[in-house]
C-alpha positions, 0 to 999 in steps of 0.5 A: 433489514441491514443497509450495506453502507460503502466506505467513505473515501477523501481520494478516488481509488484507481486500481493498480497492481504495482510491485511494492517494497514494504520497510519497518518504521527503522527502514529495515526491509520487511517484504516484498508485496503488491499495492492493489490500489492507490490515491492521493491520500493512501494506498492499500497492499497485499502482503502475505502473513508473517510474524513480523509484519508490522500492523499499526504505526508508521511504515515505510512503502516504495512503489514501483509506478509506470511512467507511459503504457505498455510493456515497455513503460518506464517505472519509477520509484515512489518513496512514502512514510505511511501510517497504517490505518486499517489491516484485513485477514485474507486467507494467508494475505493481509490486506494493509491500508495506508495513510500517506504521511509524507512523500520522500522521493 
Protein backbone atom coordinates (compact mmCIF):
# COMPACT_ATOMS: atom_id res chain seq x y z
CA UNK A 1 0.00 0.00 0.00
CA UNK A 2 1.49 3.57 -1.20
CA UNK A 3 1.58 6.15 1.75
CA UNK A 4 0.62 9.72 0.21
CA UNK A 5 3.39 11.82 1.57
CA UNK A 6 2.61 15.87 1.51
CA UNK A 7 5.01 18.25 0.31
CA UNK A 8 7.56 19.90 2.63
CA UNK A 9 7.27 23.52 3.03
CA UNK A 10 10.32 26.26 4.73
CA UNK A 11 7.31 28.79 5.09
CA UNK A 12 3.56 28.52 6.09
CA UNK A 13 1.22 29.13 2.99
CA UNK A 14 -1.61 31.45 3.27
CA UNK A 15 -4.09 31.26 0.86
CA UNK A 16 -4.67 34.41 -1.16
CA UNK A 17 -6.04 35.28 -4.31
CA UNK A 18 -4.17 38.51 -5.71
CA UNK A 19 -3.87 39.94 -9.22
CA UNK A 20 -0.25 39.33 -10.48
CA UNK A 21 1.79 40.64 -13.15
CA UNK A 22 4.37 38.07 -14.39
CA UNK A 23 7.68 39.60 -16.36
CA UNK A 24 10.50 37.72 -18.40
CA UNK A 25 13.91 37.48 -16.94
CA UNK A 26 14.49 41.08 -19.28
CA UNK A 27 11.43 42.42 -17.38
CA UNK A 28 9.10 42.36 -20.60
CA UNK A 29 5.65 41.73 -19.85
CA UNK A 30 4.54 38.04 -20.23
CA UNK A 31 0.87 38.14 -18.79
CA UNK A 32 -1.45 38.88 -16.19
CA UNK A 33 -2.29 35.89 -13.73
CA UNK A 34 -3.56 35.08 -9.98
CA UNK A 35 -1.10 34.10 -7.04
CA UNK A 36 -3.14 31.65 -5.22
CA UNK A 37 -0.87 31.45 -2.41
CA UNK A 38 2.12 32.92 -0.89
CA UNK A 39 4.76 32.74 2.24
CA UNK A 40 7.77 34.09 3.25
CA UNK A 41 9.98 32.19 0.91
CA UNK A 42 7.60 32.04 -2.48
CA UNK A 43 4.57 32.19 -4.23
CA UNK A 44 2.68 29.92 -6.50
CA UNK A 45 0.54 31.51 -9.60
CA UNK A 46 -1.95 30.57 -11.85
CA UNK A 47 -1.25 31.34 -15.46
CA UNK A 48 -2.98 30.24 -18.38
CA UNK A 49 -0.83 28.20 -21.11
CA UNK A 50 0.75 30.28 -23.94
CA UNK A 51 4.08 29.64 -25.95
CA UNK A 52 5.99 32.13 -24.37
CA UNK A 53 5.36 31.52 -20.94
CA UNK A 54 8.58 31.04 -19.30
CA UNK A 55 9.17 27.47 -17.29
CA UNK A 56 12.46 27.67 -15.67
CA UNK A 57 14.97 30.18 -14.62
CA UNK A 58 14.61 33.80 -13.11
CA UNK A 59 11.20 35.79 -13.66
CA UNK A 60 10.08 38.75 -12.37
CA UNK A 61 6.28 38.79 -10.05
CA UNK A 62 4.43 42.11 -9.19
CA UNK A 63 1.73 41.36 -6.31
CA UNK A 64 -0.79 43.09 -6.01
CA UNK A 65 -1.36 43.04 -1.71
CA UNK A 66 -4.11 44.50 0.44
CA UNK A 67 -3.25 46.65 3.12
CA UNK A 68 -6.51 46.38 5.83
CA UNK A 69 -9.95 44.16 5.01
CA UNK A 70 -12.62 44.87 3.21
CA UNK A 71 -13.80 45.90 -0.24
CA UNK A 72 -12.21 49.16 0.17
CA UNK A 73 -8.31 47.75 1.46
CA UNK A 74 -5.79 49.66 -0.08
CA UNK A 75 -3.42 47.54 -2.21
CA UNK A 76 0.02 48.00 -2.66
CA UNK A 77 2.35 46.83 -5.01
CA UNK A 78 4.97 44.16 -4.14
CA UNK A 79 8.02 43.47 -6.77
CA UNK A 80 10.13 40.08 -6.72
CA UNK A 81 12.83 38.57 -8.70
CA UNK A 82 11.57 34.78 -8.59
CA UNK A 83 13.39 31.60 -9.46
CA UNK A 84 10.92 28.95 -10.83
CA UNK A 85 11.15 25.86 -8.89
CA UNK A 86 8.40 23.84 -10.05
CA UNK A 87 5.30 24.03 -13.04
CA UNK A 88 2.05 21.73 -13.09
CA UNK A 89 -0.15 21.40 -16.20
CA UNK A 90 -3.82 22.27 -15.07
CA UNK A 91 -6.10 22.00 -17.98
CA UNK A 92 -5.56 25.10 -20.03
CA UNK A 93 -3.67 26.50 -16.63
CA UNK A 94 -0.17 26.34 -15.55
CA UNK A 95 0.58 26.29 -12.11
CA UNK A 96 4.13 28.22 -11.70
CA UNK A 97 5.92 28.02 -8.01
CA UNK A 98 8.49 30.49 -7.03
CA UNK A 99 11.09 30.97 -5.33
CA UNK A 100 11.84 34.37 -3.96
CA UNK A 101 15.14 35.59 -5.00
CA UNK A 102 15.36 39.03 -3.99
CA UNK A 103 12.56 41.65 -2.88
CA UNK A 104 12.50 44.88 -4.97
CA UNK A 105 9.98 47.35 -4.08
Amino acid sequence: MARKVGQRRRGQRAGTSAPTILRDSARRFVTRCTATNISETGVFLMVRAQPDLPREGEVFVEIALPEGKGRDAIRRTAVYCCRIVRTQQIGQLVGLGMEFVQKLA
